[in-house]
C-alpha angles and dihedrals in degrees: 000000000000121000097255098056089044085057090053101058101032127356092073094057093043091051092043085046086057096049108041098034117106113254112255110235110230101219129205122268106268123233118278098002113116130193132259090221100125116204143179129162115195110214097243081039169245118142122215135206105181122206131186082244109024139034112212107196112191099213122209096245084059096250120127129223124204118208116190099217111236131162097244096045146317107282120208148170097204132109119158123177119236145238132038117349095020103112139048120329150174140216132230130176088347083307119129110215115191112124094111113160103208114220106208094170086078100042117140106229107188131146118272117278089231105266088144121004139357096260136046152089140283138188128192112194117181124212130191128205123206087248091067101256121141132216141200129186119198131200134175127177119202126212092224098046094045090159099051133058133207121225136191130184120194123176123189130193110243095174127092097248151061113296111196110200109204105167132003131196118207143179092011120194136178111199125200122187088198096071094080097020112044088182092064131069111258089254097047091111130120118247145197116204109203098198125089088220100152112001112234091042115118114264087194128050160145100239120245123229091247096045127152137159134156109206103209105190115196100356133109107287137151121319090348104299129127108113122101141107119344095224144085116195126184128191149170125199083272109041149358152203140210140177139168134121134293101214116123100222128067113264132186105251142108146242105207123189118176128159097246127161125000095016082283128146111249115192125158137150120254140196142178110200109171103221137136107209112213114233101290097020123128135209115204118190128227112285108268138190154217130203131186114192146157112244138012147346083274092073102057089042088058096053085049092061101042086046096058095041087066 
């Protein structure tokens, strides 16, 4: 299905739903009700926000896995590699810096402060470089929204001096279909790409085994597009995973998803902000997300919706 006839049958009436629905209020906690959020951090990781429905695990690498809960066993998508490097990263003066050594001992577990929703749960995990950045990560779990989760990654320059930031990778995320099918190749997933990058390319589709798109959202691009859906969303017949940000207003970024190593299914969210941050100065990136579902495209994009309502 091309983007047009998508379009067509539904984006219009997702995009209508967003701007004429009523805003949902997002209430105060009341008094003596507590969430059903579930957490534990072990000390050398992860970290785990436990849904009736989803299990979020905080790797010590920084990467997050999403597990859809069934009765006959957690189903999932993701597959991150592991060690140093592995997980987000930025980059400063051509350098990658990703070697951050994440210290959960001296995680920050609270309630939510009410973004979505009255009830909920939040962890803060801090993480050092050898350069002398620090990170914190940042996850909170709603009781309303059991199946998304909301992220944060703040770095903060703890040099003394200048730390230009030229390019940052978030939310960073390898799939692989043959986790809950042996019999398939780890791309052979279905995907939604959010961006209206090049008119007349396939918004949905079974990924191929060369497949590569970068997503740009908001930026310069081809005959002035660039603009879209936030999201990227990828399913089987058995489970499925979505990411994108939660701002309100549109940003220049991009959701690249590309098959890379391993036959594997790389998708991630990147920036390139320009800054140079003062000694003591932080970036925070925009507020992202993961979703783990049962279905189609159509469920993350729901969440989406509800989610921004809020």
């Amino acid at each position: 299905m091309n983007r047009r006839q998508w379009l067509g049958q539904a984006g219009i009436a997702l995009v209508a739903g967003l701007a004429g629905c009523k805003r949902e209020g997002s209430p105060g906690a009341q008094p003596g009700k507590v969430s059903s959020v579930d957490i534990g951090v072990n000390r050398g990781g992860p970290a785990i926000l436990q849904t009736a429905s989803a299990e979020f695990r905080v790797l010590p690498s920084g990467n997050i896995q999403a597990f859809l809960r069934k009765p006959n066993g957690d189903l999932t998508l993701d597959d991150p590699a592991s060690g140093s490097g592995a997980g987000s990263y930025l980059v400063s003066g051509g350098k990658q810096i990703s070697n951050f050594t994440f210290d959960f001992g001296q995680s920050i577990a609270s309630d939510v402060k009410g973004k979505i929703g009255p009830l909920g749960k939040r962890i803060e995990m801090p993480a050092s470089s050898p350069e002398g950045i620090l990170k914190t990560l940042t996850v909170e779990s709603y009781d309303d929204f059991p199946n998304l989760l909301m992220v944060t990654e703040t770095y903060k320059n703890m040099t003394a001096k200048d730390l230009p930031i030229d390019r940052v990778v978030a939310n960073r995320h390898r799939l692989n279909a043959s986790l809950v099918d042996r019999k398939v190749p780890p791309y052979r997933m279905w995907s939604f790409q959010g961006s209206s990058y090049k008119w007349g390319e396939n918004i949905i589709e079974e990924i191929p085994a060369k497949f590569s798109q970068p997503n740009l959202m908001g930026g310069p691009t081809p005959k002035g597009l660039g603009g879209g859906i936030p999201v990227v969303a990828f399913w089987t017949d058995k489970v499925g995973i979505g990411m994108g940000h939660l701002e309100l207003l549109p940003l220049v970024l991009s959701l690249p998803v590309k098959v890379g190593s391993g036959n594997r299914v790389d998708a991630y969210i990147e920036l390139e902000p320009q800054i140079t941050l003062k000694p003591g100065e932080s970036y925070s990136l925009p507020q992202s997300f993961i979703s783990v579902y049962e279905g189609d495209f159509y469920k993350p994009l729901q969440m989406y919706s509800h989610a921004l309502q809020r």
